[in-house]
N, CA, C and O atoms as CSV, one atom per row, in Angstrom:
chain,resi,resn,atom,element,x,y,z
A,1,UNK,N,N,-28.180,-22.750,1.528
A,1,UNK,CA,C,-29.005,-21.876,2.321
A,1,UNK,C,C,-28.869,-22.206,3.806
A,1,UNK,O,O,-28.894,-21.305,4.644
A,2,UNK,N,N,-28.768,-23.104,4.039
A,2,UNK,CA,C,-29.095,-23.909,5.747
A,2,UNK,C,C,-27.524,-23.205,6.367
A,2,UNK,O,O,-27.375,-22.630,7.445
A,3,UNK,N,N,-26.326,-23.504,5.165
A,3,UNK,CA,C,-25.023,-22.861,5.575
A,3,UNK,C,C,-25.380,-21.642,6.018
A,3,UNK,O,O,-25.412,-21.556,7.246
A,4,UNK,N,N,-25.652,-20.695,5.429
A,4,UNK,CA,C,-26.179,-19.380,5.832
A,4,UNK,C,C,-26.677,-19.104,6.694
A,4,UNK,O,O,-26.482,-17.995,7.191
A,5,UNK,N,N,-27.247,-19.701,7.053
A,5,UNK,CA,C,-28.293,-20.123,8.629
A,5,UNK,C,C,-27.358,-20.316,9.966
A,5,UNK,O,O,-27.454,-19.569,10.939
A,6,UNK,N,N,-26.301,-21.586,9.874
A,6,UNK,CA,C,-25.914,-21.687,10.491
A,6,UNK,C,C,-24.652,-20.700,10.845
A,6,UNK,O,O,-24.082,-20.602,11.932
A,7,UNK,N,N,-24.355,-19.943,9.535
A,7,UNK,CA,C,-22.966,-19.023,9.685
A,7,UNK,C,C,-24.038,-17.513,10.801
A,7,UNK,O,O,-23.710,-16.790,11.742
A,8,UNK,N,N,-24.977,-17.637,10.214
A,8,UNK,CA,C,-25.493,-16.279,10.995
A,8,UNK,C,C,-25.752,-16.402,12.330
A,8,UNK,O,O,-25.506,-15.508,13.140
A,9,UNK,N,N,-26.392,-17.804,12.694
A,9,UNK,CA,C,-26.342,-18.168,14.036
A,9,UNK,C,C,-24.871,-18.284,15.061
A,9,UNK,O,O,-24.825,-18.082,16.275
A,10,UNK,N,N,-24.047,-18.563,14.400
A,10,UNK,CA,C,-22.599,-18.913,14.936
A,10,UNK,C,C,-22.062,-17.228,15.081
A,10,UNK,O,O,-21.269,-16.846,15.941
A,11,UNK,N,N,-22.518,-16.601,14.329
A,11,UNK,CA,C,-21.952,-15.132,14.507
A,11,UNK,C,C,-22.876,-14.155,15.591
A,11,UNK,O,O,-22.437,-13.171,16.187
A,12,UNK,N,N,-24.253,-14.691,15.675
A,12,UNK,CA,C,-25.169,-13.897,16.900
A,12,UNK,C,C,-24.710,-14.341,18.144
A,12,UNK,O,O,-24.623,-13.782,19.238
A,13,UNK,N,N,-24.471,-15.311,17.800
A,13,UNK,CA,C,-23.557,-16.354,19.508
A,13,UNK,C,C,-22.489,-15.812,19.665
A,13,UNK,O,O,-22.429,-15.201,20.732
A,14,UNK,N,N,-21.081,-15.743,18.696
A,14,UNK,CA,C,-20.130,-14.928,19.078
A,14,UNK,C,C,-20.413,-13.031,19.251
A,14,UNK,O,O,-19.533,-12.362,19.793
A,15,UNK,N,N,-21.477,-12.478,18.821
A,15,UNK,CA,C,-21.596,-11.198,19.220
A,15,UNK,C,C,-22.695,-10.994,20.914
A,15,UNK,O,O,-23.010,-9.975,21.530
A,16,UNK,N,N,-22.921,-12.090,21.109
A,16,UNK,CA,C,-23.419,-12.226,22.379
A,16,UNK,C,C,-22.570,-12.707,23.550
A,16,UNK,O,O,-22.655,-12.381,24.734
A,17,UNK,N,N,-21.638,-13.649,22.887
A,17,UNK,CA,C,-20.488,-13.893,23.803
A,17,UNK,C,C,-19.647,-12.679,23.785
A,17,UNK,O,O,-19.482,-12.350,24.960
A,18,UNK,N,N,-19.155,-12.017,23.142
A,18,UNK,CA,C,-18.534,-10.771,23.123
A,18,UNK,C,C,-19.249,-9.560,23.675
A,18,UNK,O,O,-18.593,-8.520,23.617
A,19,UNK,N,N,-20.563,-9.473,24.243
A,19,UNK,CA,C,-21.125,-8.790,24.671
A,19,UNK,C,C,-21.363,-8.974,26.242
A,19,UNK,O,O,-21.290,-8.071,27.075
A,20,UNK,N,N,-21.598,-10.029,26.433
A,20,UNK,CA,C,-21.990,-10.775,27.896
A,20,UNK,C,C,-20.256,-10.706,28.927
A,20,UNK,O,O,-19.931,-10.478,30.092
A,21,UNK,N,N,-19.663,-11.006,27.817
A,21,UNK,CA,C,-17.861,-10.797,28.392
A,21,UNK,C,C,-17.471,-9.762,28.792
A,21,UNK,O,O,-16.870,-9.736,29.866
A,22,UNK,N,N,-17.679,-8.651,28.096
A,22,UNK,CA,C,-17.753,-7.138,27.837
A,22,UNK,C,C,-19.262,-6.216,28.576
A,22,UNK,O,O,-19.413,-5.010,28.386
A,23,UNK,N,N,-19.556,-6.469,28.822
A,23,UNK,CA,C,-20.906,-5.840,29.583
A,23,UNK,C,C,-20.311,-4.607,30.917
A,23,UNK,O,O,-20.702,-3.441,30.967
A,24,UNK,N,N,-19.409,-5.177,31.793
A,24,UNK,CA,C,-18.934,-4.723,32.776
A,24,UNK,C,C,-17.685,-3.895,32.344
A,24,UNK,O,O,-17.393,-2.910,33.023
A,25,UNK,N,N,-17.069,-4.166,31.462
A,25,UNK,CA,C,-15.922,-3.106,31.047
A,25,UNK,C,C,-16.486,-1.867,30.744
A,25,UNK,O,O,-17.609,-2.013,30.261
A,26,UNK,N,N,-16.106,-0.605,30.851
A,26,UNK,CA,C,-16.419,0.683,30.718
A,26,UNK,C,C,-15.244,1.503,30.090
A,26,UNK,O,O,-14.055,1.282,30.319
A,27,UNK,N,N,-15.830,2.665,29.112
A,27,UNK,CA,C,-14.915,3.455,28.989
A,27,UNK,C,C,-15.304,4.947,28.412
A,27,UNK,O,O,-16.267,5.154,27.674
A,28,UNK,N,N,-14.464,5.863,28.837
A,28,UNK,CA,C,-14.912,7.529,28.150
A,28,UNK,C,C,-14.692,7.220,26.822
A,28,UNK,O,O,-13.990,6.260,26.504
A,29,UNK,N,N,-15.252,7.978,25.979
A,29,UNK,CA,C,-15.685,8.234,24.709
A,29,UNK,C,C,-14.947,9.987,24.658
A,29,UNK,O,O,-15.351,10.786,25.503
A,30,UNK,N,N,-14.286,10.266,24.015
A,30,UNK,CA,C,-14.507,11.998,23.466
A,30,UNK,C,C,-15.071,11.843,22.505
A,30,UNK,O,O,-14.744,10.785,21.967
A,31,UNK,N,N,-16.040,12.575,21.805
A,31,UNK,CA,C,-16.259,12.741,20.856
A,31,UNK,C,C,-16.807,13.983,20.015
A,31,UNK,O,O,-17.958,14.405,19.911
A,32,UNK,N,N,-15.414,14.508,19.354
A,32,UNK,CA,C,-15.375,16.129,19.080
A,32,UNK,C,C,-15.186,17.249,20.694
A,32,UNK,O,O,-14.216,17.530,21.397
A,33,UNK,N,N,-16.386,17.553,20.726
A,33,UNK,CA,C,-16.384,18.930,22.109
A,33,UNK,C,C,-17.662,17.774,22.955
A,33,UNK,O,O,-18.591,18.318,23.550
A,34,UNK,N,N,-17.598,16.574,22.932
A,34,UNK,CA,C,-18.005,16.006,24.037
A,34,UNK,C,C,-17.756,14.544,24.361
A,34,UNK,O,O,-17.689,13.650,23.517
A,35,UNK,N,N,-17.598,14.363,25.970
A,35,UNK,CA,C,-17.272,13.497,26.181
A,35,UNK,C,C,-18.441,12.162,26.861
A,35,UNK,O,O,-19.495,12.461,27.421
A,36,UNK,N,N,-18.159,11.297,26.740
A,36,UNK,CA,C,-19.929,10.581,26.990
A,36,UNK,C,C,-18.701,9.392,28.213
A,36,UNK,O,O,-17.718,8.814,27.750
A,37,UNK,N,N,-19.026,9.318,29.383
A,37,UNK,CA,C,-18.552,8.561,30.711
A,37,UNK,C,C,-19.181,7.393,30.666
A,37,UNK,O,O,-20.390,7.224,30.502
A,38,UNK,N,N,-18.030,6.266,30.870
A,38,UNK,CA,C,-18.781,5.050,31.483
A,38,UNK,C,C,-19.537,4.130,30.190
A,38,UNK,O,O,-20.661,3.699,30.448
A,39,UNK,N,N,-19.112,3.906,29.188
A,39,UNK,CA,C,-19.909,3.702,27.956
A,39,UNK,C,C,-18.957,2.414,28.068
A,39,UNK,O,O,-17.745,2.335,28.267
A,40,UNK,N,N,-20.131,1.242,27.829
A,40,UNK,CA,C,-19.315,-0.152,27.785
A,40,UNK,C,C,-18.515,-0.025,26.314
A,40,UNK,O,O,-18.863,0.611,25.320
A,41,UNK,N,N,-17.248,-0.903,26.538
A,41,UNK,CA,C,-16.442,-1.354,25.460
A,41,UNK,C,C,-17.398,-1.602,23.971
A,41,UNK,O,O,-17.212,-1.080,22.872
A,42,UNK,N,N,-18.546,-2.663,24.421
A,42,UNK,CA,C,-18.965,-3.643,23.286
A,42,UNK,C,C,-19.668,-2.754,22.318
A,42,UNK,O,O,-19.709,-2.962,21.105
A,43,UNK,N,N,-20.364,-1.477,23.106
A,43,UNK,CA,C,-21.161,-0.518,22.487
A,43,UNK,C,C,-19.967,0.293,21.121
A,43,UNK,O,O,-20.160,0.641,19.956
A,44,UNK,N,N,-18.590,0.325,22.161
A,44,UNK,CA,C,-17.954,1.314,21.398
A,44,UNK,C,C,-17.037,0.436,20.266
A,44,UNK,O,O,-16.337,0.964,19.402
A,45,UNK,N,N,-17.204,-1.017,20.472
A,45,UNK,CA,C,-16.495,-1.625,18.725
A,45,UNK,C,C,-17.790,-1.678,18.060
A,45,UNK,O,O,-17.699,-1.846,16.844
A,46,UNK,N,N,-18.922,-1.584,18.506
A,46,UNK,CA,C,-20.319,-1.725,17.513
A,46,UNK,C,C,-19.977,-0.835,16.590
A,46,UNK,O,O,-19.538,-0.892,15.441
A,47,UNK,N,N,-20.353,0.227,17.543
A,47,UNK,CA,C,-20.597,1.579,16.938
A,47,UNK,C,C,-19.191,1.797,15.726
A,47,UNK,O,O,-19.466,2.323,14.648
A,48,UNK,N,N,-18.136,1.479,15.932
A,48,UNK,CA,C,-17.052,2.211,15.378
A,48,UNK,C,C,-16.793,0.388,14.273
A,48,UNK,O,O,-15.860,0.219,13.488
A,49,UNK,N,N,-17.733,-0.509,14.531
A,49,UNK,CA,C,-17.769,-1.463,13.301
A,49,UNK,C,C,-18.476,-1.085,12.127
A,49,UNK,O,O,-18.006,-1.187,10.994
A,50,UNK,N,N,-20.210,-0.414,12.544
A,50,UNK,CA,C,-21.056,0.361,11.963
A,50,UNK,C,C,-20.612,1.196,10.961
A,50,UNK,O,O,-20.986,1.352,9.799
A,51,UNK,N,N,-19.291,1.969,11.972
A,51,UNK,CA,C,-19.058,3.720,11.258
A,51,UNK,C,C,-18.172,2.957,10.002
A,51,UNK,O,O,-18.217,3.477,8.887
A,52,UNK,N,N,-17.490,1.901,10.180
A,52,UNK,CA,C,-16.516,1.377,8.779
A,52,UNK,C,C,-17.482,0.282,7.784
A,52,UNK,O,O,-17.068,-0.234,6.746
A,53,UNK,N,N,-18.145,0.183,8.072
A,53,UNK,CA,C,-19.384,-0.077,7.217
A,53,UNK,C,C,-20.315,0.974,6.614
A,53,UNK,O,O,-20.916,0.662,5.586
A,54,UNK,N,N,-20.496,2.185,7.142
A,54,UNK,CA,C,-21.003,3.219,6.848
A,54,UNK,C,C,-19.992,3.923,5.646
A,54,UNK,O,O,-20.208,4.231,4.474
A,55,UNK,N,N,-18.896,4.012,6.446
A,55,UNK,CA,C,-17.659,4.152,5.460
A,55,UNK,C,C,-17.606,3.670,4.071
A,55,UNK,O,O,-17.359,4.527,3.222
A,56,UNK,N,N,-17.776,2.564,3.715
A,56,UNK,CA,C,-17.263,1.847,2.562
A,56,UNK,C,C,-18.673,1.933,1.789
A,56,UNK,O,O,-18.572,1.729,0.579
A,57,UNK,N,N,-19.579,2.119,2.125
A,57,UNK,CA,C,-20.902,2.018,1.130
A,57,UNK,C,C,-20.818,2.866,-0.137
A,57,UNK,O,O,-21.021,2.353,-1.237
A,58,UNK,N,N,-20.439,4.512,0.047
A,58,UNK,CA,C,-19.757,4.969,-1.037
A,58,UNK,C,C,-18.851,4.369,-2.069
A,58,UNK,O,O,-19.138,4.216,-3.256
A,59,UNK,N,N,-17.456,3.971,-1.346
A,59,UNK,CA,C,-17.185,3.032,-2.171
A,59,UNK,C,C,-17.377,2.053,-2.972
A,59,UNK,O,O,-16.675,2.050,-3.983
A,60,UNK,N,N,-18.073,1.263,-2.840
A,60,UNK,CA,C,-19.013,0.040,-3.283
A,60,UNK,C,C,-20.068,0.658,-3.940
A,60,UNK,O,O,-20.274,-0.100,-4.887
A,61,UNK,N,N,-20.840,1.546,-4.015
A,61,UNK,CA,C,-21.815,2.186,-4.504
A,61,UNK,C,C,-21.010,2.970,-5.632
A,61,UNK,O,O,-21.503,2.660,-6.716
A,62,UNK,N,N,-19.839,3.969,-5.806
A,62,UNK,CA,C,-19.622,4.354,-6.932
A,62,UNK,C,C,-18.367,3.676,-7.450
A,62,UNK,O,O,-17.964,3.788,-8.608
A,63,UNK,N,N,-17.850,3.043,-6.605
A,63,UNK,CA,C,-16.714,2.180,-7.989
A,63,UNK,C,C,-17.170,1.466,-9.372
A,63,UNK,O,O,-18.129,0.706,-9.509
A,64,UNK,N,N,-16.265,1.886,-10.350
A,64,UNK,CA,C,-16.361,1.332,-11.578
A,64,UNK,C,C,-15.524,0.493,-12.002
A,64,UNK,O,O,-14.293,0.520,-12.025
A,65,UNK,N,N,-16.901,-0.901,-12.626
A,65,UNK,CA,C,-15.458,-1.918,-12.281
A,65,UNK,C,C,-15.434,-1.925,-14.410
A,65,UNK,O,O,-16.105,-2.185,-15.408
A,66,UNK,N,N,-14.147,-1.438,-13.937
A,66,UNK,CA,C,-13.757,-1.290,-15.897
A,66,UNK,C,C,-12.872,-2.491,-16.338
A,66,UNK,O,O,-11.736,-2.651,-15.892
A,67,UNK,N,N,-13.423,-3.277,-17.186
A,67,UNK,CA,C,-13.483,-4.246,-17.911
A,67,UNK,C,C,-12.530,-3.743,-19.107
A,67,UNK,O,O,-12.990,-2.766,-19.698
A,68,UNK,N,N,-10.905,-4.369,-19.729
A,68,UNK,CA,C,-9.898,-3.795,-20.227
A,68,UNK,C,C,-10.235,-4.529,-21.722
A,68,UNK,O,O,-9.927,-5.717,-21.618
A,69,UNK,N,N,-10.680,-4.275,-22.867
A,69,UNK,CA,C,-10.518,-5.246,-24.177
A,69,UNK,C,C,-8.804,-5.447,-23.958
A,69,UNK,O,O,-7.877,-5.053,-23.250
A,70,UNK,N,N,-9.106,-6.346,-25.093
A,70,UNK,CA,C,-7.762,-6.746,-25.258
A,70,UNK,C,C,-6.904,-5.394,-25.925
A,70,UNK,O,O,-5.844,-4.987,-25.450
A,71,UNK,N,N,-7.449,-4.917,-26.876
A,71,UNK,CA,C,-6.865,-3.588,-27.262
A,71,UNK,C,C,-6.529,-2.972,-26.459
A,71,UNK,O,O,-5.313,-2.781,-26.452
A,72,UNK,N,N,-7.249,-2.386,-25.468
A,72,UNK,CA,C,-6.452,-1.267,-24.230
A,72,UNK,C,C,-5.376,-2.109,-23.308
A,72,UNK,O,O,-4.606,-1.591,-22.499
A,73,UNK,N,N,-5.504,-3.800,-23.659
A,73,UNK,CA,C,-4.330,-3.826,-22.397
A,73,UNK,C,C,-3.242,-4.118,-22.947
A,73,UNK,O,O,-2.314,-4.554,-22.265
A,74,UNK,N,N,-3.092,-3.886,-24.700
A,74,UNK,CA,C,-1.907,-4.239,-25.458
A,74,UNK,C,C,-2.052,-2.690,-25.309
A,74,UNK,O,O,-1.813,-2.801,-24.107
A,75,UNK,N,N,-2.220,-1.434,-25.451
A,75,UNK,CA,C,-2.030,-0.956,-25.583
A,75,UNK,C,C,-0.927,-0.218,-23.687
A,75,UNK,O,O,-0.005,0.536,-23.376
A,76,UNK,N,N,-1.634,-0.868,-23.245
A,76,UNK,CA,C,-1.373,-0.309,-21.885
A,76,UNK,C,C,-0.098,-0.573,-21.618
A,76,UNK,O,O,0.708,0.180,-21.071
A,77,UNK,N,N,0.187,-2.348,-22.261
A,77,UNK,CA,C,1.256,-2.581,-22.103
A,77,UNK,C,C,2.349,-2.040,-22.956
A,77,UNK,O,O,3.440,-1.695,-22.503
A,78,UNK,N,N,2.010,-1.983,-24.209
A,78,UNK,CA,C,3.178,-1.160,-24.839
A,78,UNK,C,C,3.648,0.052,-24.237
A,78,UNK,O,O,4.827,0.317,-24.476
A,79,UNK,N,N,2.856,1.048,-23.338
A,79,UNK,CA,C,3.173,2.129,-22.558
A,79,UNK,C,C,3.791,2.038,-22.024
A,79,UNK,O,O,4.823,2.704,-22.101
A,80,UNK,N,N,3.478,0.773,-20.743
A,80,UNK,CA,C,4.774,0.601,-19.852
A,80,UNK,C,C,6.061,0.091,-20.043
A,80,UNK,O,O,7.111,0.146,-19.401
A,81,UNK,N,N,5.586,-0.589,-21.444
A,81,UNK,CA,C,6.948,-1.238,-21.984
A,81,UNK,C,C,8.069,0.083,-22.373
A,81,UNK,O,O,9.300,0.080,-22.377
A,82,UNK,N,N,7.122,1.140,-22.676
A,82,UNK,CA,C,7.883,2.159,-23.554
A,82,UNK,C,C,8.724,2.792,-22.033
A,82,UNK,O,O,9.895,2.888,-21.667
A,83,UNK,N,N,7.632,3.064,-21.567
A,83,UNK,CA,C,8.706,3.585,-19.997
A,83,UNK,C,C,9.373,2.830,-19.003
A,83,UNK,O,O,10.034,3.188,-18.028
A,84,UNK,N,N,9.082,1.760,-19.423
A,84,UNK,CA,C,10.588,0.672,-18.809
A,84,UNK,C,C,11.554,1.122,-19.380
A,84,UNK,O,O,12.469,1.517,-18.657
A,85,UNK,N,N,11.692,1.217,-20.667
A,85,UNK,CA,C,12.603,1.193,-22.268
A,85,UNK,C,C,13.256,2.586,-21.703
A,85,UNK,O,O,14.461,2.582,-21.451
A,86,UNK,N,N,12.422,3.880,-21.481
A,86,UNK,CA,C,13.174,4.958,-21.221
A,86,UNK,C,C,13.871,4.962,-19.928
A,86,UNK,O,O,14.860,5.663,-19.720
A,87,UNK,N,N,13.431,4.300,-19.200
A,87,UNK,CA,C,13.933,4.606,-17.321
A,87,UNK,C,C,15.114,3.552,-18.147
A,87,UNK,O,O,16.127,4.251,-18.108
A,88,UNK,N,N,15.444,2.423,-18.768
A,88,UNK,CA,C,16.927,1.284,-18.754
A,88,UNK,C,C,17.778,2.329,-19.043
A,88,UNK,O,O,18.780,2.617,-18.388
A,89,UNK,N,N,17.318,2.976,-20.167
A,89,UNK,CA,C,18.293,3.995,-21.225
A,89,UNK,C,C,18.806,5.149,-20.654
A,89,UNK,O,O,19.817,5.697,-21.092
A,90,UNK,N,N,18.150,5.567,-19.670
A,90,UNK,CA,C,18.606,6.713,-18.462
A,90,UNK,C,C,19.678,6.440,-17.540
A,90,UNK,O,O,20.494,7.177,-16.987
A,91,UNK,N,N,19.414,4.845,-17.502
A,91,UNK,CA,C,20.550,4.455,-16.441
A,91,UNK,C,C,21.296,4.062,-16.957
A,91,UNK,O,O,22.368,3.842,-16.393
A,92,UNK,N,N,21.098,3.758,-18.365
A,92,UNK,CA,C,22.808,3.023,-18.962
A,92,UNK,C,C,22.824,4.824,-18.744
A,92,UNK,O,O,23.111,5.316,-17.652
A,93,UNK,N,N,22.472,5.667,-19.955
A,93,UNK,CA,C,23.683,6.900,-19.935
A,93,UNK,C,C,24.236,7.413,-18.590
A,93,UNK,O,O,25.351,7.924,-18.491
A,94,UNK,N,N,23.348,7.235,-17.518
A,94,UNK,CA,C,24.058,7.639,-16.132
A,94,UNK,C,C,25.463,6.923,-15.752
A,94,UNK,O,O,26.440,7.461,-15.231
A,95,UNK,N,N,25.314,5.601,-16.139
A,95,UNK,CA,C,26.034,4.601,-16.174
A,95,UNK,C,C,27.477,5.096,-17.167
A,95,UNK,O,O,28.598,5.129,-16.659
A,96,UNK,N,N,27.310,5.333,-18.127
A,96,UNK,CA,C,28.227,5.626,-18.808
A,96,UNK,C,C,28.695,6.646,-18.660
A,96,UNK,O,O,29.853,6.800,-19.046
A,97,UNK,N,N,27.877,7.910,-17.953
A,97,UNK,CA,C,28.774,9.181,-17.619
A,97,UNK,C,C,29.232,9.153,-16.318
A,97,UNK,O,O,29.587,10.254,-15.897
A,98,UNK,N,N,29.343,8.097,-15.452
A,98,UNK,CA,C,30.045,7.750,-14.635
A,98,UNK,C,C,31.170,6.766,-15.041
A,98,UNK,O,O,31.889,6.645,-14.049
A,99,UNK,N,N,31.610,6.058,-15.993
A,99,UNK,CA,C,32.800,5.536,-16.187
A,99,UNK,C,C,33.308,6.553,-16.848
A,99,UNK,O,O,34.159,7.207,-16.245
A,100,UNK,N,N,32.919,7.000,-18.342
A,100,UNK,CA,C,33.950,8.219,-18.651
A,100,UNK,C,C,34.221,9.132,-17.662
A,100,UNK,O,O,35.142,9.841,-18.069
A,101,UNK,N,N,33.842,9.492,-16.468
A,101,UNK,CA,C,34.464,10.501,-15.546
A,101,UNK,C,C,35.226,9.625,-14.473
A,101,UNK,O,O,36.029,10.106,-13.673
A,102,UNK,N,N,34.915,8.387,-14.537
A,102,UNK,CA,C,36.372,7.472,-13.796
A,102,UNK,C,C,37.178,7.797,-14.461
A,102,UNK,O,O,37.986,8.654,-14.102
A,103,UNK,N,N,37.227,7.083,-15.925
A,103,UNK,CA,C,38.173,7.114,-17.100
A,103,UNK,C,C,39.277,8.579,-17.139
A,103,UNK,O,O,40.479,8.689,-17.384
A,104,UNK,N,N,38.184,9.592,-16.764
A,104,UNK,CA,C,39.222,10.579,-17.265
A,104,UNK,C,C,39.694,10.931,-16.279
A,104,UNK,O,O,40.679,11.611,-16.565
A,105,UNK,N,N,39.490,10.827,-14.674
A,105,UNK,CA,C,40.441,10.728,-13.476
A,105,UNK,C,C,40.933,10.381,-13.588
A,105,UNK,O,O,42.003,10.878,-13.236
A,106,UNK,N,N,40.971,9.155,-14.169
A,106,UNK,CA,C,43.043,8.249,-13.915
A,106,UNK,C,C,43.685,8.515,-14.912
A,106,UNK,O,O,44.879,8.288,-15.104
A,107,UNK,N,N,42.679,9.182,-15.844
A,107,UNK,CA,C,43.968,9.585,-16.993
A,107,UNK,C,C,44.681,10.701,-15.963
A,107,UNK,O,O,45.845,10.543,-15.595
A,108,UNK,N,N,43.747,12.019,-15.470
A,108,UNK,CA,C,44.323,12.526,-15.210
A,108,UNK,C,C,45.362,12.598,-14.087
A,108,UNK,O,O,46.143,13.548,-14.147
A,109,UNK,N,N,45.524,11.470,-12.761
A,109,UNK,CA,C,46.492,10.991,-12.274
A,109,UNK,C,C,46.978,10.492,-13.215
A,109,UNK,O,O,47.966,11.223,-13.136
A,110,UNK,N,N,47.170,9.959,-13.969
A,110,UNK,CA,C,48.276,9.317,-14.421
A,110,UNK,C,C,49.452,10.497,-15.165
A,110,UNK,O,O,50.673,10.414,-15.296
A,111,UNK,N,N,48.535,11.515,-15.537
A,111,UNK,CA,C,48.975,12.821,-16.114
A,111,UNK,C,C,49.949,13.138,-14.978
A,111,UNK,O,O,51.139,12.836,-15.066
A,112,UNK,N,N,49.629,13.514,-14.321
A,112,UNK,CA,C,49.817,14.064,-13.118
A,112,UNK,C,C,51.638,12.931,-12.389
A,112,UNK,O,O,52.623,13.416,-11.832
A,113,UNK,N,N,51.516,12.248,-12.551
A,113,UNK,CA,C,52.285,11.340,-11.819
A,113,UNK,C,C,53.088,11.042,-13.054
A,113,UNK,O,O,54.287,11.309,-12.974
A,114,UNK,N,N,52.680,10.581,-14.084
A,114,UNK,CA,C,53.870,10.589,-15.405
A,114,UNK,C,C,54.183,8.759,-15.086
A,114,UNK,O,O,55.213,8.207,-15.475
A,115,UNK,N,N,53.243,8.148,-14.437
A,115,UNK,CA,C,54.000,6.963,-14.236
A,115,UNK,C,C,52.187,6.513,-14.718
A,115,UNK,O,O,51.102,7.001,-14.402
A,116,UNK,N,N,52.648,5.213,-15.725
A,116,UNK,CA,C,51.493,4.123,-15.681
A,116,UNK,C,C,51.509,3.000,-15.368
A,116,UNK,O,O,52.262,2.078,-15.682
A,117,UNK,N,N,50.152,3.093,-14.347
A,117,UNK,CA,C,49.955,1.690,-13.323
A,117,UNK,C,C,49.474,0.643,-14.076
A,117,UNK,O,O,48.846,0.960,-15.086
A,118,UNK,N,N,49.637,-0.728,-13.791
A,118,UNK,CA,C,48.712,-1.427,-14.687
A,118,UNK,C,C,48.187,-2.130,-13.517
A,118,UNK,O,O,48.997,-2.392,-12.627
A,119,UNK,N,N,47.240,-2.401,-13.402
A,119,UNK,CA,C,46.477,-2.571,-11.851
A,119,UNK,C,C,45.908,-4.418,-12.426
A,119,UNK,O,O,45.084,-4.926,-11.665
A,120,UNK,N,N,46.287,-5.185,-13.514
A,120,UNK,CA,C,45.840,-6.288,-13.727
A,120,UNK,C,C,44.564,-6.573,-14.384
A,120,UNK,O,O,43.935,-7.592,-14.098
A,121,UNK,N,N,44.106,-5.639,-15.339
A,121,UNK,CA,C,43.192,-5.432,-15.381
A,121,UNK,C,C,43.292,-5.297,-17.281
A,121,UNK,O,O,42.287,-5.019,-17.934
């Protein structure tokens, strides 16, 4: 508890040092069809720290945190196992209908030329 204490105190000190630093910096704001002049820096990371905290409360408020039995994650995994299994098998046959269409180019130079190379192979 006392940690807590001291983390909150160490953070009012750094948002006061960041404020006291920042006091004299200024800047325009647009915002939508208006513009607000002269608005210190420190106001405008508050405000736009606020708005991403405002932000995420939805989040945190309706996420569901889903808990997998063991059944759904054997099952989950056999899925992906299955579509690993199909994407390998796609690329061997791609694989293989790219050597038979090497294969049958050099047959057909070789057709063509009437001479066979033996390349060391």
């Amino acid at each position: 508890m006392i940690f807590r204490l001291i983390l909150s105190i160490f953070f009012c000190v750094l948002f006061a040092l960041f404020t006291g630093f920042n006091i004299g910096n200024k800047c325009d704001i647009w915002f939508f069809a208006k513009t607000f002049h002269q608005v210190p820096v420190f106001v405008t990371v508050v405000v736009s720290f606020a708005a991403g905290l405002f932000c995420t409360i939805p989040v945190l408020v309706f996420r569901q945190d889903k808990k997998m039995t063991p059944e759904q994650a054997r099952t989950l995994a056999d899925k992906l196992e299955e579509r690993n299994k199909k994407k390998l098998e796609a690329q061997i046959r791609r694989q293989n209908k790219i050597e038979q269409a090497r294969k049958k180019a050099a047959e057909e130079i070789v057709k063509e030329d009437g001479v066979v190379q033996h390349n060391g192979n």
